[in-house]
Structures are given as C-alpha cells and as structure tokens.
MIMI-567032 format. One line per field, with one value per residue (C-alpha): x, y, z; residue in three letters. Coordinates in nm, 2 decimals. Example, Ala and Ser with C-alpha at 12.3 -4.5 7.8 and 13.67 -1.06 7.14 Angstrom:
% residues 2
u <- (1.23,1.37)
v <- (-0.45,-0.11)
w <- (0.78,0.71)
type <- (ALA,SER)
//
This chain:
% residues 188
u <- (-2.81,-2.47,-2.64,-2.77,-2.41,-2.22,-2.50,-2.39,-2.07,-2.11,-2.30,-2.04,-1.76,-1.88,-1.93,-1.58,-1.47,-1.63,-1.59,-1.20,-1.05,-0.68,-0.50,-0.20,0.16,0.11,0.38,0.74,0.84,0.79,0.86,0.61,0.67,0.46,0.37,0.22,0.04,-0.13,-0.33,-0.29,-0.54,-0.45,-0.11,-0.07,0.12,0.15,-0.14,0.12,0.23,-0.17,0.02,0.18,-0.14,-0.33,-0.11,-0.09,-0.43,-0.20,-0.01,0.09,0.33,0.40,0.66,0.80,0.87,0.99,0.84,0.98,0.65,0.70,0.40,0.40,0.01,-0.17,-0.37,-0.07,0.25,0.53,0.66,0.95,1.03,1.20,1.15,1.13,0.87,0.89,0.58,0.55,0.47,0.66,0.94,1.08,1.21,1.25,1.33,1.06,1.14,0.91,0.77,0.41,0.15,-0.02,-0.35,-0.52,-0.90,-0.92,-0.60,-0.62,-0.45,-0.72,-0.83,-0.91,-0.62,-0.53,-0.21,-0.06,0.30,0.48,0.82,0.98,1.20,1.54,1.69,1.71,1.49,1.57,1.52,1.37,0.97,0.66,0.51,0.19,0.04,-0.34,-0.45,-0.70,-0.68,-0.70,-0.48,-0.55,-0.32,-0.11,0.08,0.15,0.40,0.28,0.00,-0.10,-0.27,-0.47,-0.50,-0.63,-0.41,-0.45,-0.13,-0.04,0.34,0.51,0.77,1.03,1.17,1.22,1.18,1.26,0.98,0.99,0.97,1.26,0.98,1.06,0.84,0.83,0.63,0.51,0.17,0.06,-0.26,-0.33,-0.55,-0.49,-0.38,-0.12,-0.04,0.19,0.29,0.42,0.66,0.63)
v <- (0.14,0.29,0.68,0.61,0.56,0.83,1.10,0.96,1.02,1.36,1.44,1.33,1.52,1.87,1.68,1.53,1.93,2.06,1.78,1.86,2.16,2.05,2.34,2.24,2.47,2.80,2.68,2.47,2.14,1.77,1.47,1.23,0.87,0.67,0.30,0.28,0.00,0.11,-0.11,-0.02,-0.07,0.11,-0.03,0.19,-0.12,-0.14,-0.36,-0.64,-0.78,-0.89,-1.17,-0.91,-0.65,-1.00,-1.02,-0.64,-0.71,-0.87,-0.61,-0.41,-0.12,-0.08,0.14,0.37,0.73,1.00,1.34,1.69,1.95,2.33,2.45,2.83,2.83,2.60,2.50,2.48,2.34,2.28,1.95,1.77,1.36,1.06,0.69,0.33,0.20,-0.15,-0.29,-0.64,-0.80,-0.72,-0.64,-0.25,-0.07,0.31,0.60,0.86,1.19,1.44,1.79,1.97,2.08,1.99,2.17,2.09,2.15,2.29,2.41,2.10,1.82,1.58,1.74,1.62,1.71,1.67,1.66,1.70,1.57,1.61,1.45,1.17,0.84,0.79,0.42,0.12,0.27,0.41,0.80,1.01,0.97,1.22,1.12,1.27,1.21,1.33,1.23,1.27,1.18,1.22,1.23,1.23,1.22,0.92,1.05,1.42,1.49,1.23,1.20,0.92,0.94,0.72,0.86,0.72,0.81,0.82,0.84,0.86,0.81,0.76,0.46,0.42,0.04,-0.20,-0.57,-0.89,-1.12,-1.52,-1.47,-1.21,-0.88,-0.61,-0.42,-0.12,-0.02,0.39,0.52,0.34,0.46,0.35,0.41,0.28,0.43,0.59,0.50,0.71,0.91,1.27,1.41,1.77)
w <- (1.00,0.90,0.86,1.25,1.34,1.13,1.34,1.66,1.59,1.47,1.74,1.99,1.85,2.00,2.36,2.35,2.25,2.49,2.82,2.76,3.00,2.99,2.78,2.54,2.52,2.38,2.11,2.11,2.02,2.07,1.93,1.78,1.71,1.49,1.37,1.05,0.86,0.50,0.27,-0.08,-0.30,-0.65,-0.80,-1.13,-1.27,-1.70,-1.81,-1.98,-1.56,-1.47,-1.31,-1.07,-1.01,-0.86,-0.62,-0.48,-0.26,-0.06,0.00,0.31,0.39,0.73,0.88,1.14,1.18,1.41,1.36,1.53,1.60,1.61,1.76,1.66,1.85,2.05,1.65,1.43,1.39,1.11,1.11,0.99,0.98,0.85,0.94,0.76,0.57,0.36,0.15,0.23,-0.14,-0.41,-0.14,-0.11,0.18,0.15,0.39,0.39,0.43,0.47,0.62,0.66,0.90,1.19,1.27,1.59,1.66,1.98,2.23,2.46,2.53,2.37,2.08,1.72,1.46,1.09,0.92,0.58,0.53,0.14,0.07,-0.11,-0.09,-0.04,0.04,-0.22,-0.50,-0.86,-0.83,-0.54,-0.58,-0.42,-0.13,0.02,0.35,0.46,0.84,1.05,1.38,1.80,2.03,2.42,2.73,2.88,3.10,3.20,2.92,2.72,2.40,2.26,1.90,1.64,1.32,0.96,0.69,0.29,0.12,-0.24,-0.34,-0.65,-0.56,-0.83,-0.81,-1.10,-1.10,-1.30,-1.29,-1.32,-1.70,-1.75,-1.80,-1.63,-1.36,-1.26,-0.96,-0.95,-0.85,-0.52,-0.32,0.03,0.33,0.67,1.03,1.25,1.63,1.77,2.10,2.12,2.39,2.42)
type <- (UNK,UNK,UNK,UNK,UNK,UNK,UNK,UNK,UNK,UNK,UNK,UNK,UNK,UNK,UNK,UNK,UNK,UNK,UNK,UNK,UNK,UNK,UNK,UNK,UNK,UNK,UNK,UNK,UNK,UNK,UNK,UNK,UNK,UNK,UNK,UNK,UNK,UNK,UNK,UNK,UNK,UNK,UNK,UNK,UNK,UNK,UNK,UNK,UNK,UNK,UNK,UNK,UNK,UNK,UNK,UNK,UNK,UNK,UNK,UNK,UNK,UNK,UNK,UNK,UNK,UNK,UNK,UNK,UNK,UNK,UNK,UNK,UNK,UNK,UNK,UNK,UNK,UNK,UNK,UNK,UNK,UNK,UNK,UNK,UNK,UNK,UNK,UNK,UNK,UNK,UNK,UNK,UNK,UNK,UNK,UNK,UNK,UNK,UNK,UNK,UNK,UNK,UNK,UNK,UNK,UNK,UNK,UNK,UNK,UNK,UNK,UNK,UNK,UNK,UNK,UNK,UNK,UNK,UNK,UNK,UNK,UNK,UNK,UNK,UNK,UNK,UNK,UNK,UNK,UNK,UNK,UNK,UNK,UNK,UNK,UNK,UNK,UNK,UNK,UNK,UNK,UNK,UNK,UNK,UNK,UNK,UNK,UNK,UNK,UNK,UNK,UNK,UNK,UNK,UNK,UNK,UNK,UNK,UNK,UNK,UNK,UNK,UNK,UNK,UNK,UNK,UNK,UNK,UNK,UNK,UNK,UNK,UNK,UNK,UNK,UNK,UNK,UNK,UNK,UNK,UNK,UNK,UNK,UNK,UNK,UNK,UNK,UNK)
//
C-alpha cells in the first residue's frame, strides 16, 4: 500500500512541472516569512539524567523567522535570516541566525525547491552553538506578488544550555535532531 502511493506521487511531480507556465523574476530579492514547528526525536543527553531523556518525546520547538532571498537566477538564491525559536520542554528560547541557499526546480512561480540554511544561536544560551537546516518544499502563488510555501525540514543543532534538575544534577542539553515543516509566504 504505501509503495502504490510513493509512485503516484512520483509520477505527479513531472505533471505539476510541466501544468505550470507562470515564469518567476530573472533574479532580486524578497522576503520570506516562516512558522516553524519541529519534533525532535534524538536528545544526545549524558546517560546519568534518564529521568530527563523520558520526557524529550514531548518535546516541541516551534518558532518564527524572516528570511531575505537574492535570486542571482530564476534556480538559485543566497539567503540570509534570523527569527525566534523556543523548545517547549525543558524550556529554551534562542535567536537563530543563519544563511544558505535556495535552489528552485523549475523558473516558475509554483515550483518544487530545497534549501540548506547553516548558522548558530544567540539569545539565553551558554556559547554560540551550529545549526543546520535541510528542506524541501513547494511553494505556489497567492496573490500576484505573493508565495505561499510548505516545506518539511530536518534540522540538527548543537544547543548549549545548562540545567539544575529537582535533585541538584546538572544538565546540559547539546545535540538535538528534529524533523518537522515550514509555512511560510515570500514577497518578491
């Protein structure tokens, strides 16, 4: 049951490709904002807190972000971006900062895309930690200046925080891997 449906989609993707005749800018930039929700689901946490690691499956990071595009052709762009981002349990907020590339699959409007953003924390943790950002994703139009997109995201970041647990142990938080998705909209 689940091959039948992964070679309908794959079969759909060069009809969407080719149904689409509204060409994208040439190059220039635009503004993308996101939402963001992430479900981790590797805490790299020391093997003494147990206590703490059963908890992290409840666990969410969810966040915001604002991200200026420099299209240098209708495929590729350079990208820049900051936002907020807090994981829900153990509480930390941080400010991602980050930059990469955009690569769009065809020069339309609607058009699959990818993206690969590298950066690192700043905000109310202990030392400025990696953050990597892989997405793929597909945007299509809203309005006539307007793109919407939905994208599903992995993301590995090392998040440097310390804590003090109910019986005076310290716990520090590093390694965190997550998958989850991205809605956003982009101005250009």
């Amino acid at each position: 049951m689940d091959l039948k449906w992964f070679f309908k989609i794959i079969l759909l993707i060069p009809i969407i490709v080719h149904s689409q005749n509204r060409e994208f800018k040439d190059r220039g930039i635009s503004v993308e904002a996101s939402t963001l929700i992430l479900f981790p689901y590797d805490f790299r946490i020391p093997s003494e807190h147990n206590e703490i690691s059963e908890t992290s499956t409840k666990s969410k990071i969810l966040g915001t972000s604002i991200h200026l595009d420099y299209y240098i052709s209708k495929h590729f762009a350079f990208r820049a971006g900051s936002g907020y981002e807090f994981i829900n349990q153990p509480k930390i907020d941080y400010i991602p900062v980050t930059g990469g590339i955009k690569w769009v699959l065809n020069d339309t409007k609607e058009s699959l895309s990818t993206s690969f953003d590298l950066g690192g924390h700043l905000g109310q943790v202990e030392k400025f930690g990696v953050l990597m950002r892989i997405g793929v994703g597909y945007r299509f139009v809203i309005l006539k200046k307007v793109l919407g997109s939905f994208e599903l995201c992995y993301s590995h970041q090392n998040l440097y925080k310390t804590f003090i647990n109910q019986s005076n142990q310290k716990v520090d938080y590093h390694n965190i891997e997550s998958a989850g998705f991205k809605l956003g909209i982009e101005i250009y």
